[in-house]
N, C-alpha and C positions, 0 to 999 in steps of 0.2 A: 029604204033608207030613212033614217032618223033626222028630219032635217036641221034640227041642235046639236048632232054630233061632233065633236070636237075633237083631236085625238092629235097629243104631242108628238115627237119621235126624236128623242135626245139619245145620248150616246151612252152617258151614267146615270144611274139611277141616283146617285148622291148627287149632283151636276142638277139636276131635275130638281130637289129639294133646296137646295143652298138658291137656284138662279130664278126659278118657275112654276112653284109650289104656291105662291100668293095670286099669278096670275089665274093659274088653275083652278083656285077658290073663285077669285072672283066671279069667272067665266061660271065654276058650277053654279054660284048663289046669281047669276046673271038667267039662268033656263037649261045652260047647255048639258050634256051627257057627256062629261069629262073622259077619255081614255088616255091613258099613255103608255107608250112605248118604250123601252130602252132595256141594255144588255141585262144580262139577271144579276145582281149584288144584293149585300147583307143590307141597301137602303130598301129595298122594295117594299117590307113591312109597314115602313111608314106612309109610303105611297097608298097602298093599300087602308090604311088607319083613315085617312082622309076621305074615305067615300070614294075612292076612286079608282076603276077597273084598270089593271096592270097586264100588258102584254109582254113576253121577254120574248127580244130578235134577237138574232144571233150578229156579232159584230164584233169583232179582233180593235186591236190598238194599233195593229203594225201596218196593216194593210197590202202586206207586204208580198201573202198568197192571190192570185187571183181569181180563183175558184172559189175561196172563202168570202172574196166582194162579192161577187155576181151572185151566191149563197144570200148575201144579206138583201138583194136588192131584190130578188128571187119574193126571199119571205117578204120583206115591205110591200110588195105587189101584191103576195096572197092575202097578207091582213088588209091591206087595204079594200081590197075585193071583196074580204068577208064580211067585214066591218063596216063599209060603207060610208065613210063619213064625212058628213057635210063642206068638212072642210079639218085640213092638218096643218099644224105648225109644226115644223123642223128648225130645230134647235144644235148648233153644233154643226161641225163642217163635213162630217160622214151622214147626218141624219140631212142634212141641207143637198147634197150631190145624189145620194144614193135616192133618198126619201123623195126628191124632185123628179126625179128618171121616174121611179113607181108612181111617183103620183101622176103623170102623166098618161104612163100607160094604162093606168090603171082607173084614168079618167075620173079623178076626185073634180068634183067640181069648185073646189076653192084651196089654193096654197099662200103660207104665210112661209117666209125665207128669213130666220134671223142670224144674221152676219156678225158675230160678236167674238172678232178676228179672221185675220185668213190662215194664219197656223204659223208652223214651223217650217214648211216648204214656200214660205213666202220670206223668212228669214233668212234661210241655209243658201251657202253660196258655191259655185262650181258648175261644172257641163252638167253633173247628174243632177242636181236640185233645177237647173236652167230645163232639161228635159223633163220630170216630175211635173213642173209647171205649165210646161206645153199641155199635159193631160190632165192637168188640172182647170185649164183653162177650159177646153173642149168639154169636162165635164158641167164645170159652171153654163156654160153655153147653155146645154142641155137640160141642167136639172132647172131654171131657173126662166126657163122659155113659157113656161104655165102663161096660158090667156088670162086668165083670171086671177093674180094672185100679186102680193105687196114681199117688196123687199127692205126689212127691216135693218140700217144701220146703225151703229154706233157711236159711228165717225167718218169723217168725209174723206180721210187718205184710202180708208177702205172701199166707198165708196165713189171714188174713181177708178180705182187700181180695177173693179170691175167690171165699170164703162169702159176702160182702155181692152179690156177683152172683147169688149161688145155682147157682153152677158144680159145686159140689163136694158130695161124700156123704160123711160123718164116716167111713165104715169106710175110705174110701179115703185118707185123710190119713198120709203120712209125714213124718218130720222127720230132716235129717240134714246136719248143718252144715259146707256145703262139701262142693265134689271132693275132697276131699284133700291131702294131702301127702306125699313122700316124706321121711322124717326122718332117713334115712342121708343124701339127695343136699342134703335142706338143715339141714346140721349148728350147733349151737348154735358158735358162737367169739366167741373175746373182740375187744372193741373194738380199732381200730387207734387209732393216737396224733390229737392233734389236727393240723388243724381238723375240726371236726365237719363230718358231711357228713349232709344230709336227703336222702333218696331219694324220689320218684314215680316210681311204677312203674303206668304204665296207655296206653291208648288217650290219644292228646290230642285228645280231646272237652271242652267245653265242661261236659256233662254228668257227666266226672269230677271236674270241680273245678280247671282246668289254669289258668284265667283268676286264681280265688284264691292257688292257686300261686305266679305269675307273679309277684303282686300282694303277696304276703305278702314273696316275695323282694325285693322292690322295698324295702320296710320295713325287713327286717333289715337290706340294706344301710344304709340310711340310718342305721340305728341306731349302726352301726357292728358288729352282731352277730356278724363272723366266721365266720359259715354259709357252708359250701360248701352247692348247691341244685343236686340233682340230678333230671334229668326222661328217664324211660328208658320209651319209647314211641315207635308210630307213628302220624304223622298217619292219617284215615281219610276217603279223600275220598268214598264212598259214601256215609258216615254225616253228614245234616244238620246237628249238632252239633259238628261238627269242626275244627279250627283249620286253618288252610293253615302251608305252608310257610315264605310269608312273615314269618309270623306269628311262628314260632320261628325264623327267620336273626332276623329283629327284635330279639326278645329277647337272642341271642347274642352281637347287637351290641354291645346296652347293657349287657350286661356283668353283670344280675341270676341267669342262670343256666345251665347248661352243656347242654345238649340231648344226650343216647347214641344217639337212635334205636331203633330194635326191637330189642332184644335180647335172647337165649337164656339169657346166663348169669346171670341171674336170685340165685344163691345166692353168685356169687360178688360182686355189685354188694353186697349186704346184708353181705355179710363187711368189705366196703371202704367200710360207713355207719355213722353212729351212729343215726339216727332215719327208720322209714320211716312215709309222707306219703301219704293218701289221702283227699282233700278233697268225697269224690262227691257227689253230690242224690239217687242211691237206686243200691241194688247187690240182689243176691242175698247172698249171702255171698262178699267178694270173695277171689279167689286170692292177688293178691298180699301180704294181710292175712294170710291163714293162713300163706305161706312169710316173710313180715317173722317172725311168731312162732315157728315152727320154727327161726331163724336167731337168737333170742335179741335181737330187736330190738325198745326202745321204738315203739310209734304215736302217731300224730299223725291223727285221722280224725274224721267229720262225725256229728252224732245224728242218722243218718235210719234207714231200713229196712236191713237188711243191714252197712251198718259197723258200727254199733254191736253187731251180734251177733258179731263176728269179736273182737272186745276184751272183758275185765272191764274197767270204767269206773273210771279211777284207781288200777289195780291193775298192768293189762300195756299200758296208755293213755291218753289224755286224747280227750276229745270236745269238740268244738266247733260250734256253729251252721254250718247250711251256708250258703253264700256268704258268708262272714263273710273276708275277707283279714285282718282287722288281729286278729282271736280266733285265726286260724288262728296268723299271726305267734307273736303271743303265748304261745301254746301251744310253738311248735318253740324260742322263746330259750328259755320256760321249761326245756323237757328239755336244750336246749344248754347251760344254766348250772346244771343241777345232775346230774353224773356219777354219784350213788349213787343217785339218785331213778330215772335213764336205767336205769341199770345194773339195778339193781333188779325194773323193769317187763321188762327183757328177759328175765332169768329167770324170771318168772312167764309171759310168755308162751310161753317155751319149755314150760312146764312146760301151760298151757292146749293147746299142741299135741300135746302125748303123750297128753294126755286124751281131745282131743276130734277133733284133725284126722288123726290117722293114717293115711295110707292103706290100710291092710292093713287096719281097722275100718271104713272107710267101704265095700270093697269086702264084708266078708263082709256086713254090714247090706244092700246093692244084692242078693247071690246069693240072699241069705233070700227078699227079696221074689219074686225069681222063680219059687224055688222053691214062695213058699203059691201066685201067681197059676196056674202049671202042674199044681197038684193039685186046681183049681178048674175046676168046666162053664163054657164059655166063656159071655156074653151081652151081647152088644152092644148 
């Protein structure tokens, strides 16, 4: 065994670079022997670019086969076995459940758990989602029992919801808000001239908040508000919660909002907005929240788990009821009709990101932990 080995186990290889690619560095230019883990995609190359050994597991979206889990926890146990490594972070709620069971059996001697959300089956309502959760619960139990190992949150609703399972041991509890950000790549700048322009920046799910969105923008116009509505994401047709295609040529039609699609440039969309929009029903601590605030951008976001810890409430943004379209509305004329109030919250959330979202800070907090867990007897 290597004992610098390090070795992620996230679910996307895109997810890997956008959330975990800066820790990665660091940890390599730190000593360690960087590996990661995750399903095979067109991101891998880059992962690779980086100095860093890529293993592809096998692992579905739906979860839906069971043969095809027990397949994936299967592999995590052989790589782990082969591989040997010092110690793994599991990223992601199938690499966090699955990756925890192997790692246990598989007697790693150090596990890091980062909880940056509980999902969609924490969302969904009904007997069958109520039942999903009973086995989600017993899996948390399980993967997350590690003697040795730190449980990374994002937020505290999260953070109890799995103390109330009794998944969790208080000495194992971490807090650290958000992946990150880089604060050089997303620079505070001033507003462009009008018209205002509101930004969503997410996945179009259902479960972001895309329908309220849609729905709010539907209003402004009506109002005659003058809002440009912008929606910078991709559909996600694995994910049950997801809007089709149709769905958005629809909208584009009528004329309530502009659709970008996936996009990378991320810092420079928020350069070219006045307000950025994130209407979710539950997040970890969301990313594009933390780079909205590094870019000196009022928010517009939902009082649930996780948005609300990415804002001071009426300070660097306003909160609103989630699935509320017409609060949402109301909320984005408000910051559209008053410039110093906008302006105002965007410096403060700049100023909330230097604090709290740094990335150079959230990475030496991630090393620290490595460093107590690898001066610990391992016990699984």
């Amino acid at each position: 065994m290597t004992a610098s080995r390090l070795l992620f186990v996230v679910n996307n290889p895109a997810f890997f670079l956008s959330h975990r690619l800066p820790l990665a560095l660091a940890a390599q230019h730190a000593g360690y022997d960087v590996h990661v883990a995750t399903m095979a995609g067109d991101s891998v190359p880059q992962i690779l670019a980086h100095g860093l050994t890529h293993h592809v597991i096998p692992m579905t979206r739906s979860g839906k086969n069971p043969v095809q889990e027990l397949g994936t926890v299967w592999a995590l146990y052989r790589l782990f076995r082969t591989l040997r490594p010092a110690l793994v972070h599991l990223v992601t709620i199938k690499p966090v459940l699955y990756g925890g069971i192997a790692a246990r059996l598989a007697r790693v001697p150090a596990m890091v758990s980062a909880i940056s959300g509980l999902g969609f089956v924490f969302v969904a309502r009904g007997a069958k989602a109520a039942l999903v959760r009973q086995v989600v619960a017993t899996l948390y139990r399980l993967a997350l029992g590690h003697g040795n190992s730190r449980v990374v949150f994002q937020n505290a609703s999260d953070r109890e919801s799995l103390r109330k399972l009794g998944a969790l041991r208080d000495e194992q509890v971490v807090m650290i808000r958000g992946s990150g950000v880089n604060l050089s790549a997303y620079a505070a700048v001033a507003e462009p001239p009008p018209p205002v322009v509101a930004l969503m920046v997410a996945r179009l799910l259902r479960d972001k908040g895309v329908l309220e969105f849609v729905e709010a923008a539907r209003t402004l116009q009506r109002q005659g508000a003058g809002v440009r509505m912008l929606l910078a994401g991709g559909i996600d047709p694995g994910n049950p919660a997801s809007v089709s295609q149709a769905d958005v040529d629809a909208w584009q039609q009528e004329g309530i909002i502009e659709a970008l699609g996936e996009r990378r440039d991320i810092a420079d969309l928020y350069a070219a907005a006045h307000i950025a929009v994130l209407p979710s029903y539950r997040e970890g601590l969301p990313r594009s929240l933390i780079e909205a605030a590094a870019c000196a951008r009022a928010v517009v976001t939902t009082d649930v788990p996780g948005c609300r810890d990415a804002i001071e409430p009426d300070r660097t943004g306003l909160l609103v009821p989630p699935q509320d379209a017409q609060a949402l509305a109301q909320a984005i004329g408000r910051l559209a009709n008053d410039t110093a109030l906008r302006q105002e919250m965007g410096r403060a959330g700049r100023a909330l990101a230097e604090r709290e979202f740094d990335i150079e800070d959230v990475c030496r907090q991630h090393l620290e932990i490595y460093r107590s867990l690898l001066k610990c007897p391992s016990s699984v």
